[in-house]
RODO-2510 file (C-alpha; in nm, 4 decimals, decimal comma):
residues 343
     n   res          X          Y          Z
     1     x     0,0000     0,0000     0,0000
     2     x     0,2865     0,2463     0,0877
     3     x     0,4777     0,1276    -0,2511
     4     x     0,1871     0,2070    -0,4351
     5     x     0,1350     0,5758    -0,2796
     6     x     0,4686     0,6338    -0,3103
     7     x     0,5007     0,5390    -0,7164
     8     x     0,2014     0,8300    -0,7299
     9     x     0,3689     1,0717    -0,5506
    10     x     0,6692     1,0309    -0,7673
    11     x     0,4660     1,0635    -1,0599
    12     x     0,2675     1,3675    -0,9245
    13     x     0,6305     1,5831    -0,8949
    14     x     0,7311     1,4371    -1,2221
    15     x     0,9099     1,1293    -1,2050
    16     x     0,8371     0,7494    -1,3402
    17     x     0,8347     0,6178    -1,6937
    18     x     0,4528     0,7147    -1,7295
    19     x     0,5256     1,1609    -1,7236
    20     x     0,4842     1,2689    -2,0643
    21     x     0,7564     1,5419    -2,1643
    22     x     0,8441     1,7862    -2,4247
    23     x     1,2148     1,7280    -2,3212
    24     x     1,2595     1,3845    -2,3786
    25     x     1,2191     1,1352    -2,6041
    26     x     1,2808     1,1630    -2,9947
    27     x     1,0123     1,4152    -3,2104
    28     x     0,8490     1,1657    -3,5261
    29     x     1,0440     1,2017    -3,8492
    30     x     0,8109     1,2281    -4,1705
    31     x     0,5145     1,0273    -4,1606
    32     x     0,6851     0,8042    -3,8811
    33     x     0,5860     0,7710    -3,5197
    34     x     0,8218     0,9017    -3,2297
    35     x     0,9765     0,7834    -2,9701
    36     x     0,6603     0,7875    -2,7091
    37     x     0,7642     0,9856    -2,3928
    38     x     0,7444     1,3541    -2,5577
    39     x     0,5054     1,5902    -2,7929
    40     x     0,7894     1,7363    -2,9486
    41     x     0,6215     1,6408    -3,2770
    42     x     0,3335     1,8449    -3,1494
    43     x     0,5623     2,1466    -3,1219
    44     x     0,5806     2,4552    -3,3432
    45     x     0,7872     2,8132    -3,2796
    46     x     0,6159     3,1160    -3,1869
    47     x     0,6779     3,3917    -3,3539
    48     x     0,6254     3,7536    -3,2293
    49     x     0,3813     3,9679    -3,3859
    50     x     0,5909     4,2789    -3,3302
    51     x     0,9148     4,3107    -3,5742
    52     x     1,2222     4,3848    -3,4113
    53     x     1,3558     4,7507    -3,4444
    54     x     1,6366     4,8469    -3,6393
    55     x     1,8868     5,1606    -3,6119
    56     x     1,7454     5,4955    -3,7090
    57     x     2,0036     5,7215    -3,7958
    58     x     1,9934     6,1046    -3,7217
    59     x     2,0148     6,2380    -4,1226
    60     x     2,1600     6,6014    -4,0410
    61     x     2,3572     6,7307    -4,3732
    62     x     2,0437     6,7894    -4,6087
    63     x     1,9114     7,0702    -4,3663
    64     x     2,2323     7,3196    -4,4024
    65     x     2,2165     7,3066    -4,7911
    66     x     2,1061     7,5754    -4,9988
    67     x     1,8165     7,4155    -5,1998
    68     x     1,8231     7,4537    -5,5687
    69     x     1,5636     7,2278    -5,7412
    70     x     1,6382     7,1914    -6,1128
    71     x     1,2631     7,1889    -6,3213
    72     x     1,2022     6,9085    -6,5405
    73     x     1,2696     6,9107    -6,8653
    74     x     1,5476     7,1653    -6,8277
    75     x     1,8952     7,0150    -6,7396
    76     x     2,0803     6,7865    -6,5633
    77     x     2,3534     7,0263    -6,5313
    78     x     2,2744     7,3220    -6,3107
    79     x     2,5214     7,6442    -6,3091
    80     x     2,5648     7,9346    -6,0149
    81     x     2,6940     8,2260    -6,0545
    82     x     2,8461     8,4457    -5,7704
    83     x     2,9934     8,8316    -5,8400
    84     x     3,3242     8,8347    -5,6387
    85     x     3,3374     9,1445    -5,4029
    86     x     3,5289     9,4314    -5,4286
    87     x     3,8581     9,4285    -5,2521
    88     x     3,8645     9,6998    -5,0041
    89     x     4,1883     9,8691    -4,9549
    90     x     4,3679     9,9681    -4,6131
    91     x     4,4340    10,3184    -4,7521
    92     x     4,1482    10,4243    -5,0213
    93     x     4,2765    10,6522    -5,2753
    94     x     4,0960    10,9879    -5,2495
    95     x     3,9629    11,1324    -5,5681
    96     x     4,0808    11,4272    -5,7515
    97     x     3,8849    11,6925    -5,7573
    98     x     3,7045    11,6972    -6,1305
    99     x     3,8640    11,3927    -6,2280
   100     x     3,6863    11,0339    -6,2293
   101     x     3,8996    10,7418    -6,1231
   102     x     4,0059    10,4524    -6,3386
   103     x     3,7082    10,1908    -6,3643
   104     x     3,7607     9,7951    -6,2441
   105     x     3,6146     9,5105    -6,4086
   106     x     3,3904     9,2704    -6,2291
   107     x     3,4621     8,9513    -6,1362
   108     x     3,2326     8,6183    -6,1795
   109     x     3,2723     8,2665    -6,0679
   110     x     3,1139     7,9836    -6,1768
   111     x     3,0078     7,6568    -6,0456
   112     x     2,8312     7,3780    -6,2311
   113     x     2,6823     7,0423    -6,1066
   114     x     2,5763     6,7956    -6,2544
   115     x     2,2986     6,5467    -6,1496
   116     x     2,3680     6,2036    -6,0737
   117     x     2,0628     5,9435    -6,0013
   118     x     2,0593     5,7026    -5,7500
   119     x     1,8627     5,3780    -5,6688
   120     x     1,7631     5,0768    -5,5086
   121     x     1,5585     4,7784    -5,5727
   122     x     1,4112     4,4612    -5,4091
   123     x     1,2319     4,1617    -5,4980
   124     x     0,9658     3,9699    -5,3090
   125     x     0,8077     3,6556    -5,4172
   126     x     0,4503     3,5736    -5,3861
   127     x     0,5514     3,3085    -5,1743
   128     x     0,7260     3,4904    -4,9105
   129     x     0,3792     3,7128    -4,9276
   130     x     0,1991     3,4494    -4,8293
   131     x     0,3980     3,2632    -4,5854
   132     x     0,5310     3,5516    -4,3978
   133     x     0,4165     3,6186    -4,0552
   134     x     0,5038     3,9502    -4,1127
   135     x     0,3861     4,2546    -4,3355
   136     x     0,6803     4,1799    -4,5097
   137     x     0,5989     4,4661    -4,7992
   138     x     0,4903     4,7058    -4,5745
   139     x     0,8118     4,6641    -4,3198
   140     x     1,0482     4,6272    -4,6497
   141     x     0,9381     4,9904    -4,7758
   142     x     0,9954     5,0908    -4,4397
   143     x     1,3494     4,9716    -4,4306
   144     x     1,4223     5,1115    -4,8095
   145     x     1,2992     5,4465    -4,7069
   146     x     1,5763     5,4245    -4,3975
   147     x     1,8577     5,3230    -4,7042
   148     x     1,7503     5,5917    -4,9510
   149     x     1,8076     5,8500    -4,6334
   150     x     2,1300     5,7353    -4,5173
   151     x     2,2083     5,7408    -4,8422
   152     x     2,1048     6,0764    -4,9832
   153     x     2,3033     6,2157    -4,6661
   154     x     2,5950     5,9991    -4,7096
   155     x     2,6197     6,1811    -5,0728
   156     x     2,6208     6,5608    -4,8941
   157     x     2,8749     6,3797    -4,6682
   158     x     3,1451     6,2628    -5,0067
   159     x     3,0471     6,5644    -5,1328
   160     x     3,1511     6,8197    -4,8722
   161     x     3,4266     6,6440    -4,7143
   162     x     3,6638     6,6808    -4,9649
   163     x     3,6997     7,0951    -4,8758
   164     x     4,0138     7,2348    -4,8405
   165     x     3,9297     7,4548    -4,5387
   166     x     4,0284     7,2028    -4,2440
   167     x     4,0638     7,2360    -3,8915
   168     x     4,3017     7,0207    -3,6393
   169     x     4,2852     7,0676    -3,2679
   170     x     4,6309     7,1898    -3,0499
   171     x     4,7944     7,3023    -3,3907
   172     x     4,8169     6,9566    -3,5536
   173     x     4,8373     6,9706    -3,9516
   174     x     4,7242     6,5971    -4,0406
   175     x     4,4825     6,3491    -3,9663
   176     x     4,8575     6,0997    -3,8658
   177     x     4,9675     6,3668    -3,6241
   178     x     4,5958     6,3462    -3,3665
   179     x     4,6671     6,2047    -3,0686
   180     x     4,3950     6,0780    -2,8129
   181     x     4,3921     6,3651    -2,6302
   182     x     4,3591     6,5642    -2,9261
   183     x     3,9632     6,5966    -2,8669
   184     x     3,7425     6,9023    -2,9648
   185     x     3,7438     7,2210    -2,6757
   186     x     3,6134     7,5545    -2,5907
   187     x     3,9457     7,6792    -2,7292
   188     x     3,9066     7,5180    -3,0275
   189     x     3,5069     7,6369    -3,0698
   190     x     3,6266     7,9959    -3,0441
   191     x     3,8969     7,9639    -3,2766
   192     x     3,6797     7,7567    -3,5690
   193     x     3,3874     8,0221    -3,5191
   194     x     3,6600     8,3460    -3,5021
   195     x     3,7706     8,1817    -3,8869
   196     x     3,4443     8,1898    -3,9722
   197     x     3,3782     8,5208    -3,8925
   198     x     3,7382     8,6170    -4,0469
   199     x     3,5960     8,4952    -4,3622
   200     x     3,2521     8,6382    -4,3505
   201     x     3,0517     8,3408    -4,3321
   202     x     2,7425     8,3820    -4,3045
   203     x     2,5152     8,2604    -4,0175
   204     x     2,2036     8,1352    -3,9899
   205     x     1,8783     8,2190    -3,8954
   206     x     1,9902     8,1850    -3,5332
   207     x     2,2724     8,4616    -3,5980
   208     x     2,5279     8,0946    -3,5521
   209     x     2,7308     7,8717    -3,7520
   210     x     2,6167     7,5074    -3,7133
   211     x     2,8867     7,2584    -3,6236
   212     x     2,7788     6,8883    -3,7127
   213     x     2,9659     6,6276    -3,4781
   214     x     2,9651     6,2480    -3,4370
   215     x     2,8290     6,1155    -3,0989
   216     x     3,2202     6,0316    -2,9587
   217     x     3,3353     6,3751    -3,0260
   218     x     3,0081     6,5496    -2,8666
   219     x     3,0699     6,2678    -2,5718
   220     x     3,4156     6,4519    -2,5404
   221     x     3,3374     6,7730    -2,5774
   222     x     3,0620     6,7445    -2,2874
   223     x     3,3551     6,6341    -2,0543
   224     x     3,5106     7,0026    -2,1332
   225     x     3,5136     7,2332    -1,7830
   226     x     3,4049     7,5208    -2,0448
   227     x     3,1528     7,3298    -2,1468
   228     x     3,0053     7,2536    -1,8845
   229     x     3,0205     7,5683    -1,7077
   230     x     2,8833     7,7632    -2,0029
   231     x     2,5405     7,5536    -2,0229
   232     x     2,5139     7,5081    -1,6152
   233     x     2,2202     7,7475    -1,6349
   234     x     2,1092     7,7861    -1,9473
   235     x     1,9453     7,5104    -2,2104
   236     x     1,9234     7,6655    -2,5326
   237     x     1,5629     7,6083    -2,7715
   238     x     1,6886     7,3592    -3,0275
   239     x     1,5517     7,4523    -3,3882
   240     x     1,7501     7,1580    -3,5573
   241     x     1,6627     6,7830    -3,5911
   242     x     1,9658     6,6879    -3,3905
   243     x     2,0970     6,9809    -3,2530
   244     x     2,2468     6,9559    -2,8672
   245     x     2,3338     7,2319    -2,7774
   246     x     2,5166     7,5804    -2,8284
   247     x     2,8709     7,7452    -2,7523
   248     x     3,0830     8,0257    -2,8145
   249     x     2,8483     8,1421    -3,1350
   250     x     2,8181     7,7371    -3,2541
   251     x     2,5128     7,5214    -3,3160
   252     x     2,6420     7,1696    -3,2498
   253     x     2,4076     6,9206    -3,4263
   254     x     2,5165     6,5509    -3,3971
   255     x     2,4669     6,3006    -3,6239
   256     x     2,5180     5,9124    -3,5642
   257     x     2,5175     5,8288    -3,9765
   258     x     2,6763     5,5885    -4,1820
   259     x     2,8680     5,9011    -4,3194
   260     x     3,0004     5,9930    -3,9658
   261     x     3,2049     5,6694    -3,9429
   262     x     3,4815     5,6596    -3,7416
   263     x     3,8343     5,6707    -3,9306
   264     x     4,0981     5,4235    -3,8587
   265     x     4,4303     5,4967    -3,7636
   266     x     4,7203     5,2178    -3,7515
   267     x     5,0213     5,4422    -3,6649
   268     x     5,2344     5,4456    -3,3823
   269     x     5,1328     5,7280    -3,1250
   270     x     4,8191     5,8179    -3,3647
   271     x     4,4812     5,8411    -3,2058
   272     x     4,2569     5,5905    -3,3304
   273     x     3,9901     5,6384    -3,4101
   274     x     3,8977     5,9886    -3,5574
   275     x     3,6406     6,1548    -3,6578
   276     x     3,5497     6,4335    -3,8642
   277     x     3,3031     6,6972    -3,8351
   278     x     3,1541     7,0100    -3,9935
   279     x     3,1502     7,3799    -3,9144
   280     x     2,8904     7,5262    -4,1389
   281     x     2,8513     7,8602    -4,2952
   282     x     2,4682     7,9654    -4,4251
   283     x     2,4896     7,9211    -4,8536
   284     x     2,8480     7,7068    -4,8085
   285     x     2,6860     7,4483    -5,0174
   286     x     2,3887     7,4112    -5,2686
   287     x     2,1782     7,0714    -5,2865
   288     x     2,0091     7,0735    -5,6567
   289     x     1,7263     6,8252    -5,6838
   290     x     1,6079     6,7198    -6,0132
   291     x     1,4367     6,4246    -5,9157
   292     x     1,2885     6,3913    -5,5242
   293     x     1,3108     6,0740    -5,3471
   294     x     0,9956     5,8931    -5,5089
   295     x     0,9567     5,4861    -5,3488
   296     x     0,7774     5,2755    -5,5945
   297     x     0,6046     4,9173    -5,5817
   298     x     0,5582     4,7317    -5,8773
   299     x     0,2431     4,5188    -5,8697
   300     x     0,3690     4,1259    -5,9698
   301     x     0,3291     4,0227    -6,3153
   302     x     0,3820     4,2251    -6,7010
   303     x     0,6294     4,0264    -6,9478
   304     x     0,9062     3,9537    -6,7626
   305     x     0,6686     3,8015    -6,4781
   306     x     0,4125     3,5709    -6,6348
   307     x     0,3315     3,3745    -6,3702
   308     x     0,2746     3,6981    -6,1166
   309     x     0,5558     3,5376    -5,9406
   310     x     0,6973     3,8429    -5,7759
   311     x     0,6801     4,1953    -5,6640
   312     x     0,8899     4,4513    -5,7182
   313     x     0,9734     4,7472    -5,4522
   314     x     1,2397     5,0136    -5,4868
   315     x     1,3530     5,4056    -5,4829
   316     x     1,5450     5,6484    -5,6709
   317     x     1,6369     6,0305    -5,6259
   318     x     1,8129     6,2769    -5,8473
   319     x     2,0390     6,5310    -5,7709
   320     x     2,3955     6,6983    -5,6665
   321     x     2,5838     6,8716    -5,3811
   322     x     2,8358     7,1503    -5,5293
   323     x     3,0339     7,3370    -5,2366
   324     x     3,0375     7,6953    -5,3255
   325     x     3,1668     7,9043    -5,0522
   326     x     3,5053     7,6804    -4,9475
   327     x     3,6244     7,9322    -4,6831
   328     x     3,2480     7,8855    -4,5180
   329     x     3,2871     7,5335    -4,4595
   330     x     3,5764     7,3508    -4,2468
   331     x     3,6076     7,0185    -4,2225
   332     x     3,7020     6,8924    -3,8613
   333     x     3,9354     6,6080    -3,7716
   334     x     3,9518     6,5253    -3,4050
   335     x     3,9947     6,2442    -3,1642
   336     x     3,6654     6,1216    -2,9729
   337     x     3,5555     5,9934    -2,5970
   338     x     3,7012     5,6498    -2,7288
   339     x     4,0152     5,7533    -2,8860
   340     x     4,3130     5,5426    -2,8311
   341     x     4,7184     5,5936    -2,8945
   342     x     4,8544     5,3096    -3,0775
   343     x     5,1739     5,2932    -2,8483
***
């Protein structure tokens, strides 16, 4: 009698040959029975009905460009014209009474740019329609429209970065001479703004320049005493999508995309990584769009899909960044937070 109460206490907490588990035993192969003991065969995975997130990246360059849409049917080759100023001299010549003074000619510069097009394209089967959890189309558009806008920004990026008008912290001349400690400061906002001003950039709205950073070099520039002092009591509106904060007559946007990449360094004593960043006049550079960013979804079948076997999504944009005031754009190099010396 004991034996036999014991045997169904054991089975009660899960012991004895009779417990049916989804642990043990072997699942049935295909159209064969299983090993009895388990309903693995019984089994399937869940799925979530929520898709995980992926990175959204703070697009910042498009917003500083001057924009210069091309109309259709024109061009794809867009000109500006800019009438150089007048050089003013230390010591103007005073005029002679009743006698005019030898005229100057005018000087123009010209810019042209022309318009590249850009694109992307995916293909979904029918049967990945229907056996997809997921809006699959829906999320997929999603994700293009993420591409075409890291994209579009990663083109300002190529096309700005290669200005002449550079900046390195503690009087460094190269990207191979940064050290780690070579990070951005207050010193080093005053003197990028004062060679703004030298040059006569033009500010914004705002009456600042903007100054687009990476996330490690606005991480190391929050460390800064001056910094921190300067924004103790104060908390400046921000106007910009990304913009952190302000300083010594600098907007400091930050942007975390693709473009903003950190640059490797393999030298000995060099800082690695870098990063570079942007100091931005108003009108230093003009985005031309001849074609906007336009998604499209291509219903399946037509000739080349007789069986409606597929559908078709993509985008494509048109257009061209042209710097056009040099000395109101510098390009940055710094270390960041996470900057390293290759001993």
């Amino acid at each position: 009698m004991f034996s036999n109460m014991f045997k169904f206490a054991l089975a009660l907490v899960g012991f004895g040959a009779d417990v049916v588990t989804v642990t043990t035993g072997t699942a049935a192969g295909n159209g064969n029975t299983g090993i009895p003991g388990n309903v693995t065969g019984d089994l399937q995975t869940y799925f979530s009905a929520k898709l995980l997130e992926v990175a959204e990246k703070h697009m910042v360059l498009e917003q500083f460009g001057e924009k210069t849409p091309i109309p259709s049917n024109s061009s794809k080759t867009i000109q500006f014209v800019r009438e150089e100023k007048f050089a003013t001299q230390q010591t103007p010549t005073q005029l002679v009474e009743g006698i005019p003074p030898d005229a100057v000619g005018i000087s123009i510069t010209e810019f042209q740019a022309v318009v590249e097009q850009y694109g992307f394209l995916v293909r979904l089967s029918d049967l990945a329609e229907l056996t997809a959890k997921h809006p699959i189309v829906q999320r997929t558009m999603y994700l293009l429209g993420l591409q075409a806008s890291e994209t579009y920004d990663q083109l300002i990026f190529n096309n700005i970065v290669v200005s002449t008008n550079t900046y390195f912290p503690n009087g460094k001349t190269a990207q191979t001479q940064l050290t780690a400690s070579d990070t951005l400061s207050y010193n080093d906002c005053v003197q990028i703004e004062a060679n703004l001003q030298d040059q006569a950039a033009r500010p914004f709205d705002s009456g600042e320049y903007v100054f687009v950073i990476p996330p490690q070099v606005w991480a190391s520039l929050q460390k800064d005493p001056d910094w921190k002092a300067s924004h103790a009591l104060s908390s400046p509106d921000a106007i910009w999508k990304g913009e952190v904060g302000s300083l010594s007559g600098l907007r400091f946007v930050r942007s975390n995309a693709p473009a903003f990449a950190s640059i490797a360094q393999t030298g000995s004593g060099q800082a690695n990584p870098i990063y570079a960043g942007f100091a931005i006049g108003r009108f230093a550079y003009q985005i031309s769009d001849l074609q906007n960013l336009r998604a499209y979804v291509v219903a399946p079948g037509g000739q080349s899909d007789p069986l409606q076997q597929s559908r078709k999504i993509g985008w494509k944009f048109a257009f061209k960044t042209i710097i056009t005031n040099n000395t109101w754009l510098i390009n940055t190099y710094t270390a960041g937070n996470n900057s390293v010396n290759h001993a």
